[in-house]
C-alpha positions as CSV (number, residue, x, y, z in Angstrom):
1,X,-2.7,19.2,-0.2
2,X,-3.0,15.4,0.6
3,X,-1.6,13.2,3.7
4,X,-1.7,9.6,4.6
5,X,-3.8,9.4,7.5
6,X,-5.4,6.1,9.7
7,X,-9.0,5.5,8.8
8,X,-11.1,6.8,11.4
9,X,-15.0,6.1,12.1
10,X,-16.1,9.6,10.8
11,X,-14.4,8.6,7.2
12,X,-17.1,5.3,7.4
13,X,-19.1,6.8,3.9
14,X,-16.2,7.5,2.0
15,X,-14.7,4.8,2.4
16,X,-18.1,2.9,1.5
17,X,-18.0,4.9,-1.4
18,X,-14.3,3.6,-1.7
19,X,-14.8,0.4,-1.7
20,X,-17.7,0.4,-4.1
21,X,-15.0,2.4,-6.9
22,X,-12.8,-0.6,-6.5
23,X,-15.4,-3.2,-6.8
24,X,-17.4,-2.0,-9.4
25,X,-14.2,-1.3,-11.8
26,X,-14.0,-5.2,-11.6
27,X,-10.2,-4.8,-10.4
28,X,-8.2,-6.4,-7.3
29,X,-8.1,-4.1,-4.4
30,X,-4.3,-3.1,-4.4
31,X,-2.9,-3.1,-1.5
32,X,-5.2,-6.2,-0.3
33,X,-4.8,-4.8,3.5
34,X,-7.6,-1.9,2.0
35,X,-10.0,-4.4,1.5
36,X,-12.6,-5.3,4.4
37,X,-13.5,-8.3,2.3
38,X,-16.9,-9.5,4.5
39,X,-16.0,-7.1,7.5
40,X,-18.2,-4.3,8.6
41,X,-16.7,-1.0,8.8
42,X,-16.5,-0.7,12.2
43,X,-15.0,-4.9,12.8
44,X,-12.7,-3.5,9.8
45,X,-11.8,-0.8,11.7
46,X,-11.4,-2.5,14.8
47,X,-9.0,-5.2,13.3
48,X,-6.4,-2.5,11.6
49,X,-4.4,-1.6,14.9
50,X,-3.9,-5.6,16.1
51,X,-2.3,-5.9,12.2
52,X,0.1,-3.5,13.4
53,X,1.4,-5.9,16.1
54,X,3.2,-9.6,15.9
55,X,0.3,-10.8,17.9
56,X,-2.8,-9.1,16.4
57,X,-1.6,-10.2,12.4
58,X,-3.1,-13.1,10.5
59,X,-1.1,-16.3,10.3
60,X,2.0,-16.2,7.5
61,X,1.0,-12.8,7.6
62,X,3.4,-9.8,9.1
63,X,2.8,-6.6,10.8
64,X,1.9,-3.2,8.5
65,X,0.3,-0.4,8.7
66,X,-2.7,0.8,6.2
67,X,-2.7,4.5,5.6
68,X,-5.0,6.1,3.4
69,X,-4.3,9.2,1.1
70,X,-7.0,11.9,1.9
71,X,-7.6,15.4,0.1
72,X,-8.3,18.6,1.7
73,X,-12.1,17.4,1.1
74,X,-11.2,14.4,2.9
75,X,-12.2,11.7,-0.1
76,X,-9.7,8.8,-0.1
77,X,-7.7,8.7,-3.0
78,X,-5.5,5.9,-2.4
79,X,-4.3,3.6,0.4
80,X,-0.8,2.1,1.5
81,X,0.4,-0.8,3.5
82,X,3.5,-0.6,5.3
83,X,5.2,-4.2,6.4
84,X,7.3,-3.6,9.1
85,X,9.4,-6.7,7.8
86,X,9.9,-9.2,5.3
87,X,9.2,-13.1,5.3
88,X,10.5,-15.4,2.6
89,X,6.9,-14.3,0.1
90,X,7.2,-10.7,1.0
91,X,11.3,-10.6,-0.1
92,X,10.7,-12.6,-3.3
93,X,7.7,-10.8,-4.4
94,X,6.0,-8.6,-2.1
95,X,8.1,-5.6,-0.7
96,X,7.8,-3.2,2.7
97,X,5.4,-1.1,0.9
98,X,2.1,-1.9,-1.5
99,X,0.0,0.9,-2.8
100,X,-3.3,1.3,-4.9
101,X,-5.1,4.3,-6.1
102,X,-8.8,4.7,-6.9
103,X,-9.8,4.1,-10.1
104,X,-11.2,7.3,-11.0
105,X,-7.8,9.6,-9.6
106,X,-5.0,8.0,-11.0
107,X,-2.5,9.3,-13.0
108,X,-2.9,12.6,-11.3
109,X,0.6,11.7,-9.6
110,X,-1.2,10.3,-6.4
111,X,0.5,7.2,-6.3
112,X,4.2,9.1,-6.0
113,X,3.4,11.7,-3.2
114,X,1.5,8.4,-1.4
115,X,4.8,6.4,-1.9
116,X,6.8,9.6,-0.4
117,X,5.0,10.2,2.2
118,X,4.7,6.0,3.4
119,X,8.6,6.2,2.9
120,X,8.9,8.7,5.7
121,X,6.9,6.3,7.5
122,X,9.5,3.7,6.9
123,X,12.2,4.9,8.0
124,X,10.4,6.0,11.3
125,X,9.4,2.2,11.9
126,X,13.6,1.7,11.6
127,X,13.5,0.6,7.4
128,X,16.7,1.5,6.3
129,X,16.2,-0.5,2.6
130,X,12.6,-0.7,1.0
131,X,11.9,-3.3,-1.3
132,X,9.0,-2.0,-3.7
133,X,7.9,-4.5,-5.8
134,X,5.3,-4.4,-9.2
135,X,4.1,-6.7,-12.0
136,X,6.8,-5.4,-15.1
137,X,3.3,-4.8,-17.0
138,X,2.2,-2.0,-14.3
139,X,4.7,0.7,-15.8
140,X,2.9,3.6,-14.3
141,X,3.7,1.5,-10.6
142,X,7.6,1.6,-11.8
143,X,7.8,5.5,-13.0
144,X,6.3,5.7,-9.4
145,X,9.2,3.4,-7.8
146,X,11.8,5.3,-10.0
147,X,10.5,8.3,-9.2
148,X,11.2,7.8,-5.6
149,X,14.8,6.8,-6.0
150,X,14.1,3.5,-6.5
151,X,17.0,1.0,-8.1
152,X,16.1,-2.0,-10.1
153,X,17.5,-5.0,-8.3
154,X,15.8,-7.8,-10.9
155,X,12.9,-9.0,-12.3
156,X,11.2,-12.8,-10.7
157,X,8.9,-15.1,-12.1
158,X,5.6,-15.1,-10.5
159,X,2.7,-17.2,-11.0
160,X,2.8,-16.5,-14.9
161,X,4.1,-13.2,-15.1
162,X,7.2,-10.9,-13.9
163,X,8.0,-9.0,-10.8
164,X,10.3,-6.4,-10.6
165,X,12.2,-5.6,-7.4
166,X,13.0,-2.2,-6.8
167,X,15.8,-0.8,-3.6
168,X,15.1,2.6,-2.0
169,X,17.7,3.3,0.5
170,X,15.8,5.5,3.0
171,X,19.0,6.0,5.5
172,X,20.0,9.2,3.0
């Protein structure tokens, strides 16, 4: 059984041992709210409930929330951010909802329970349309997005490559 859950300070080694998956396969950190960049752990930590709020977020930056997926065990498979609205960036390219799953545990169907579950999450913040977005070269990110009832809306230029916009309608 999994379940998105807020990091807490008794998950600080794993997700250390997180972290250090992501960085050592050389990869971006998807969804960039995961990574602590130069933070601490604990100034990390600190920092994720004022990103929830219009006051505590960055500058061009709106409110989300950053779940993590956690096993029975409690490792961190995966983490989500939820944006609690879209600016002009986030409805071109990047969607309500961004997701990434550790190197070593995907395609184990992580990435579709995670998006369920943040989708319940959605609706609770008062989402009644998700925009999911992914790079049309990530296939395994759109059978994820299709798998949750998501609809094609049409594919953007970005920087060099495509995005595709996917619709869930979360008020069924």
């Amino acid at each position: 059984m999994v379940q998105l859950v807020k990091l807490t300070p008794a998950m600080e080694s794993e997700f250390v041992s997180y972290i250090k998956e992501w960085r050592d396969s050389g990869e971006e950190m998807v969804p960039m709210a995961a990574d602590p960049k130069e933070l601490s752990f604990s100034r990390y930590l600190e920092n994720l409930p004022a990103y929830e709020t219009e006051e505590g977020c960055p500058e061009n930056f709106v409110p989300g929330t950053t779940l993590f997926l956690v096993n029975e065990a409690g490792r961190i498979l995966g983490a989500i951010n939820i944006r609690h609205r879209l600016n002009d960036f986030l409805l071109s390219v990047g969607g309500h909802i961004g997701y990434g799953v550790r190197p070593s545990e995907r395609r184990k169907g992580y990435a579709a329970q995670m998006l369920a579950l943040a989708l319940e999450n959605a609706r609770e913040l008062g989402i009644d349309l998700a925009l999911i977005t992914c790079d049309k070269e990530n296939t395994g990110s759109a059978h994820t997005i299709l798998k949750n009832n998501g609809i094609l809306e049409n594919e953007v230029p970005d920087e060099g490559r495509i995005t595709q916009r996917y619709w869930i309608d979360l008020k069924k």
